[in-house]
N, CA, C and O atoms as a GROMACS GRO file, in nm:
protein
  208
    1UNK      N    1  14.950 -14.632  -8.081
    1UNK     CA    2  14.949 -14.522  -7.987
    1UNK      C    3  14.936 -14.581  -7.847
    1UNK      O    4  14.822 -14.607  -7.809
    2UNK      N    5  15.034 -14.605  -7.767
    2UNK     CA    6  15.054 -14.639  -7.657
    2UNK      C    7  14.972 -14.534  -7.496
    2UNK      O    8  14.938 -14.552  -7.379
    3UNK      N    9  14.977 -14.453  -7.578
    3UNK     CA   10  14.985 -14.335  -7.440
    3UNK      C   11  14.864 -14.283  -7.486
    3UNK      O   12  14.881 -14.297  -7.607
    4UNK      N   13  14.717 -14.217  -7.469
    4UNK     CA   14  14.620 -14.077  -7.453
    4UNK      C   15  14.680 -13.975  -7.475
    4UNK      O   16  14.768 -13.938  -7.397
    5UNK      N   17  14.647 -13.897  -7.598
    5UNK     CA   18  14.661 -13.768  -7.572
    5UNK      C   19  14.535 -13.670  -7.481
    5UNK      O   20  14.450 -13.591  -7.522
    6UNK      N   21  14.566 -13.712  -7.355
    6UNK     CA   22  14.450 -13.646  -7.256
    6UNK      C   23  14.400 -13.515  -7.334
    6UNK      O   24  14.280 -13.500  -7.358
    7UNK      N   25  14.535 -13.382  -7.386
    7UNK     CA   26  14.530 -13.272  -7.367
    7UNK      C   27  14.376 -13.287  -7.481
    7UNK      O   28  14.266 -13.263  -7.431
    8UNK      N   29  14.383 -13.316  -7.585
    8UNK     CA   30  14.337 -13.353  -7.696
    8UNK      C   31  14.193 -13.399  -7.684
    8UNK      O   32  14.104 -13.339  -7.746
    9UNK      N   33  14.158 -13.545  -7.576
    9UNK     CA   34  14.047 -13.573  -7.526
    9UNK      C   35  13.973 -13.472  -7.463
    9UNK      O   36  13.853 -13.450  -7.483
   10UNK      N   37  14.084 -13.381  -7.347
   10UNK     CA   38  13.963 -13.282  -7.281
   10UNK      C   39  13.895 -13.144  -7.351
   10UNK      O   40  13.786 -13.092  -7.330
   11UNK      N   41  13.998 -13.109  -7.439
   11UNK     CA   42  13.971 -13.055  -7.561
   11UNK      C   43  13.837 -13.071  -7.588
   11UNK      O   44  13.742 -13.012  -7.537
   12UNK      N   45  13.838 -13.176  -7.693
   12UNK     CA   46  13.708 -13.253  -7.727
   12UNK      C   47  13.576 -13.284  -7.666
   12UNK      O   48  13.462 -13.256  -7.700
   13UNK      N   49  13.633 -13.361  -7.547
   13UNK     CA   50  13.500 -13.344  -7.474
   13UNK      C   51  13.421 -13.154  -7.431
   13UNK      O   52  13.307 -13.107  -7.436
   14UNK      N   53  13.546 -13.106  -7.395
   14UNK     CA   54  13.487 -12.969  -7.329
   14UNK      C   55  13.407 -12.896  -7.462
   14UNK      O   56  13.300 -12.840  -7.437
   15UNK      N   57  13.439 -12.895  -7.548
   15UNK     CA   58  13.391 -12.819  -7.648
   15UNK      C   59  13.234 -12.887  -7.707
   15UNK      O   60  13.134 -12.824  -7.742
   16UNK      N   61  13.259 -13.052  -7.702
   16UNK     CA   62  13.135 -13.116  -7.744
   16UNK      C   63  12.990 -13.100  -7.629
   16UNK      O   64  12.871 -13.111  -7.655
   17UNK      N   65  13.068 -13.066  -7.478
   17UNK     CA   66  12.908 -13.085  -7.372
   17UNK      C   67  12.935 -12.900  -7.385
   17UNK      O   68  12.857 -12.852  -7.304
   18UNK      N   69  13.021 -12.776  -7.460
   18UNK     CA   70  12.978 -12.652  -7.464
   18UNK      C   71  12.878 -12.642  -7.583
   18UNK      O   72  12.821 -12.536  -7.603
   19UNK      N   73  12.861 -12.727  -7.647
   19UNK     CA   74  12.796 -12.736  -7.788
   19UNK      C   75  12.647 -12.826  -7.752
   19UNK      O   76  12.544 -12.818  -7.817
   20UNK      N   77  12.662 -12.881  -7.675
   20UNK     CA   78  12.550 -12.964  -7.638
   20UNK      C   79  12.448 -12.894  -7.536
   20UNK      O   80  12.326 -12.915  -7.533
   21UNK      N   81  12.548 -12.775  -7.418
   21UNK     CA   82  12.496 -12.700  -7.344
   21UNK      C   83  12.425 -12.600  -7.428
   21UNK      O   84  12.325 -12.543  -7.384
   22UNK      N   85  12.470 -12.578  -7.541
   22UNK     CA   86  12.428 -12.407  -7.630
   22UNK      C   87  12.284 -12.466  -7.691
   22UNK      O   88  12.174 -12.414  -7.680
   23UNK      N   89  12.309 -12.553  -7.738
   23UNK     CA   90  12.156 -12.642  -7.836
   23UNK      C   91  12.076 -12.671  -7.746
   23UNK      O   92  11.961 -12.645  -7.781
   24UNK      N   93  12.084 -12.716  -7.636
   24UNK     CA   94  11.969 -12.764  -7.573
   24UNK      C   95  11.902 -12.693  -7.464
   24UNK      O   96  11.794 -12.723  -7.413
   25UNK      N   97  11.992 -12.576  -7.428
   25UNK     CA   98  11.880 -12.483  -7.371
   25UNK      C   99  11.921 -12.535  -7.210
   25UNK      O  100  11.823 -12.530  -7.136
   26UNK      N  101  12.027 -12.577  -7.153
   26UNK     CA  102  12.036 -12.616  -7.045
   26UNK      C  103  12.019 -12.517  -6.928
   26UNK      O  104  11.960 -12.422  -6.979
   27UNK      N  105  12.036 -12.494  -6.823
   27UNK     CA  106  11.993 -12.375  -6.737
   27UNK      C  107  12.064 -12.262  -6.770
   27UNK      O  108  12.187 -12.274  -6.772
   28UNK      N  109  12.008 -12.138  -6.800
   28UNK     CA  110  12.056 -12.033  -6.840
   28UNK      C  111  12.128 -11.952  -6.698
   28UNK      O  112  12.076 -11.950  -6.586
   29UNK      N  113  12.215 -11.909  -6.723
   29UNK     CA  114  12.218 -11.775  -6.606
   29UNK      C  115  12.194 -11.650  -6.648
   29UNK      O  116  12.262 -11.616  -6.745
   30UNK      N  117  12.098 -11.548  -6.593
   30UNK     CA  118  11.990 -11.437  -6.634
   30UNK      C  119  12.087 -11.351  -6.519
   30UNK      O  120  12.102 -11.365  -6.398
   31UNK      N  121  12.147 -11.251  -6.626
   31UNK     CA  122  12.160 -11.123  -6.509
   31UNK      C  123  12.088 -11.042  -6.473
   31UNK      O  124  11.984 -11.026  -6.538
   32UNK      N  125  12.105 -10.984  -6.395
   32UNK     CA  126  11.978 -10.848  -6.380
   32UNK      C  127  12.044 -10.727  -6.371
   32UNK      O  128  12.156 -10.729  -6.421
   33UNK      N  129  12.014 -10.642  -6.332
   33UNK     CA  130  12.032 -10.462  -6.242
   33UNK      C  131  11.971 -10.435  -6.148
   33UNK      O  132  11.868 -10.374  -6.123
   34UNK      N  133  12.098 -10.524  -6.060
   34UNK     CA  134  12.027 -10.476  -5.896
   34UNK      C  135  12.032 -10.361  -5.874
   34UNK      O  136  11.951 -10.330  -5.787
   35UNK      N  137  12.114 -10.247  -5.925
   35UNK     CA  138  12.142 -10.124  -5.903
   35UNK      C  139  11.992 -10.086  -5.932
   35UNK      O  140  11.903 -10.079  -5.847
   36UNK      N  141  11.982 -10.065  -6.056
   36UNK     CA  142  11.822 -10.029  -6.078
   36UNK      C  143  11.717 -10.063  -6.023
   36UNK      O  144  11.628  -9.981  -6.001
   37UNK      N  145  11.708 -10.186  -5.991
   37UNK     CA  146  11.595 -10.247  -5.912
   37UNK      C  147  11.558 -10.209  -5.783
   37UNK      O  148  11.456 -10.227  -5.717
   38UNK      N  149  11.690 -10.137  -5.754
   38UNK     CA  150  11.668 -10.113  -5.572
   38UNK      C  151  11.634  -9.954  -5.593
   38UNK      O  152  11.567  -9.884  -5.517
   39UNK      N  153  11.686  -9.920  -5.697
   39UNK     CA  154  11.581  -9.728  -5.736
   39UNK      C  155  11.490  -9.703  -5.749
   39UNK      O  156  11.449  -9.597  -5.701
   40UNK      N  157  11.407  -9.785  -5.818
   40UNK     CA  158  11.290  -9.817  -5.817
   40UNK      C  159  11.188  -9.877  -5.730
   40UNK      O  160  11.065  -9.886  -5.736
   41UNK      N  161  11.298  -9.924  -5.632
   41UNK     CA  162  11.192  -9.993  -5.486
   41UNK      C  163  11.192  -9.844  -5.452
   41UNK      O  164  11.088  -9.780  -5.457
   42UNK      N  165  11.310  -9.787  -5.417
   42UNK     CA  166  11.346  -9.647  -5.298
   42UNK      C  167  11.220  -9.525  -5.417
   42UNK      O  168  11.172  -9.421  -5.373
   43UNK      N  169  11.203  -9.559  -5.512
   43UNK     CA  170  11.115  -9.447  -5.574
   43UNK      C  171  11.006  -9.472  -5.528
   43UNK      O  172  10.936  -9.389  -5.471
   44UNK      N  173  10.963  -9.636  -5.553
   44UNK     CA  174  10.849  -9.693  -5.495
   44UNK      C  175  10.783  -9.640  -5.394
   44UNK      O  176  10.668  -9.597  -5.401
   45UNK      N  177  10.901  -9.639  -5.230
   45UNK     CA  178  10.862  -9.614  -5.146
   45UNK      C  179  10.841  -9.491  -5.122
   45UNK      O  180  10.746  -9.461  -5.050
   46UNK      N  181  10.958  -9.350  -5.197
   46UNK     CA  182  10.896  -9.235  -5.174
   46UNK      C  183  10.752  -9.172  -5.231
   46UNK      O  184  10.704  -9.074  -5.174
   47UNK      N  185  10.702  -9.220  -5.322
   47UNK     CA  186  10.637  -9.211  -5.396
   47UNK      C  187  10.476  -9.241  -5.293
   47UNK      O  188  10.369  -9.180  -5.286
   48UNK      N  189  10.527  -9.359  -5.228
   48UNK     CA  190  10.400  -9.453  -5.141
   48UNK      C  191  10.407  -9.331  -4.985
   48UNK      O  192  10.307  -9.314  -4.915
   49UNK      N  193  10.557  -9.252  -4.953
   49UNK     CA  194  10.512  -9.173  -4.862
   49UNK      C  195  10.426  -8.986  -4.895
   49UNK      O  196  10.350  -8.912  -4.833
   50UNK      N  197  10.494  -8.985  -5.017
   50UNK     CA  198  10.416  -8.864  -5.031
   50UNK      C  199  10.244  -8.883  -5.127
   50UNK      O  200  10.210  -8.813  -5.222
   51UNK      N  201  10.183  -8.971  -5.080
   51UNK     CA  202  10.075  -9.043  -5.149
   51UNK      C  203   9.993  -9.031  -5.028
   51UNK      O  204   9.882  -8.979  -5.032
   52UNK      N  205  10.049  -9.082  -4.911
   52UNK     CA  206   9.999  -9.145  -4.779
   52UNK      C  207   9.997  -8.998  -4.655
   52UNK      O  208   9.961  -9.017  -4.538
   0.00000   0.00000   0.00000
């Protein structure tokens, strides 16, 4: 085999560090609900003016 089959190598590699990323817990990305979060500030605050 004269030539790399690159397509084949990146294949391989990409799938082996997605398999290595899944097992080991590497940094997660956590979504949230900013939508919600900011209703709950704005409830927060009406809540803190008819209190006050």
């Amino acid at each position: 085999m004269k030539s790399l089959d690159w397509t084949m190598i990146v294949y391989v590699s990409s799938t082996l560090l997605h398999e290595y990323w899944l097992l080991t817990g590497l940094p997660r990305i956590y979504y949230w609900d900013v939508k919600r979060q900011h209703v709950n500030k704005v409830k927060e605050a009406e809540n803190l003016k008819r209190t006050a």
